[in-house]
N, C-alpha and C positions, 0 to 999 in steps of 0.2 A: 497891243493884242498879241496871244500866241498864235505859235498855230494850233492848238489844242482848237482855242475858241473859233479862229479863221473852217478850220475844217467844221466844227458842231454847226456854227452859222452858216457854213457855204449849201453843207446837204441839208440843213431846214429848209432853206431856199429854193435847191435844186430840186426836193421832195415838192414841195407847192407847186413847181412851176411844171413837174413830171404829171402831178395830180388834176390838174388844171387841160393840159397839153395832151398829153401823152407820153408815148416812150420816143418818139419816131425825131428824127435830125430834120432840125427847121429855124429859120431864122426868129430870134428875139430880140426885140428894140431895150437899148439900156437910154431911157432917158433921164441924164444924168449928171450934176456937174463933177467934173474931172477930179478925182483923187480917191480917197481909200473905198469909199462906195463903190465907186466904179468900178475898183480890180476887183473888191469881194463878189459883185456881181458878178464880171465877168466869167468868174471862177464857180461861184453857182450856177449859171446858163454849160458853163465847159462840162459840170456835174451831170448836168440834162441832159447831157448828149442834143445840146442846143446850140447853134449858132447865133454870136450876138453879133448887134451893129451900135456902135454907137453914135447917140443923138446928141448933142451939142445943142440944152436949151437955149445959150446965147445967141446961136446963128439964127436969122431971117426963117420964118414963119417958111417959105416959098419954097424954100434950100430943104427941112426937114420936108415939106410936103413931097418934093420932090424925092427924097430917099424912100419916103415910105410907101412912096408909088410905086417903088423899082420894086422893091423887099415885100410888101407887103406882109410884114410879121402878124400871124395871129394875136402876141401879147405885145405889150410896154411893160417894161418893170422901169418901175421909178420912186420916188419919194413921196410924201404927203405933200410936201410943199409943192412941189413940180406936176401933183395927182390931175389940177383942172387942165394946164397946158395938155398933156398928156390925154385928157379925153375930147380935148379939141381938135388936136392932131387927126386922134385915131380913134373916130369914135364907134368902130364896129372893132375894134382890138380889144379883148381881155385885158384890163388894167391891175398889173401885181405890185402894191408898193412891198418895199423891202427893209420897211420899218419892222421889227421883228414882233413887236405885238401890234403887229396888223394884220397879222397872220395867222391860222390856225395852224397847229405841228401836225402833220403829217409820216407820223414815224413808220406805220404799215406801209408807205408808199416805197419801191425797191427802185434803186436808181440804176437806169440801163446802162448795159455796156456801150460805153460810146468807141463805136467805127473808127478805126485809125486812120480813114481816108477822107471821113468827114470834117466840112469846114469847120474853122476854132472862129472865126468872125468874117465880117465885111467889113470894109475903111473905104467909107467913101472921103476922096479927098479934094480941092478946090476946083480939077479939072477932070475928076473923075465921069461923069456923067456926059461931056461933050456939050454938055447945056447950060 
């Protein structure tokens, strides 16, 4: 991948999830397994002037319940494959997979200025939560 294509696929993404959302900084769940998905996300949610968290399908049902209770994200962006976990989780969350034709292009949508004081994520980590 370039970055030609990294950027065109990052703001297709950012644009959905703007058009979807809004303009306004808030947290988005990346349910996702670990690697090039994940950063391209992340990097489309950073587009959105979105905060993401990342979910870890592998971890215990209880563990994501638990983050998504803190977070409570409007959307999940995730895959086809991970699409039913994902509305089991969160089933009053907007679900964006980020398969690219699963998506309509949203080129009129304008992506906001994201806040330089605004969160880039949350990382919850093993002892994060105290619980």
């Amino acid at each position: 991948m370039t970055y030609a294509q990294l950027s065109r696929w990052s703001s297709e993404l950012a644009r959905a999830i703007v058009a979807e959302l809004g303009s306004a900084s808030e947290p988005v769940g990346l349910l996702l397994d670990s690697g090039t998905a994940m950063l391209m996300t992340a990097i489309a949610a950073a587009r959105a002037a979105k905060c993401f968290v990342p979910l870890d399908p592998t971890v215990p049902r209880e563990r994501l319940l638990l983050i998504l209770g803190d977070v409570d994200p409007r959307m999940l962006l995730t895959t086809r494959a991970l699409e039913q976990q994902a509305r089991d989780l969160a089933p009053e969350a907007r679900i964006l997979l980020v398969e690219r034709d699963e998506r309509e292009m949203n080129e009129d949508v304008p992506l906001p200025d994201v806040p330089l004081d605004a969160p880039f994520y949350i990382l919850y980590t093993s002892g994060s939560t105290g619980r």
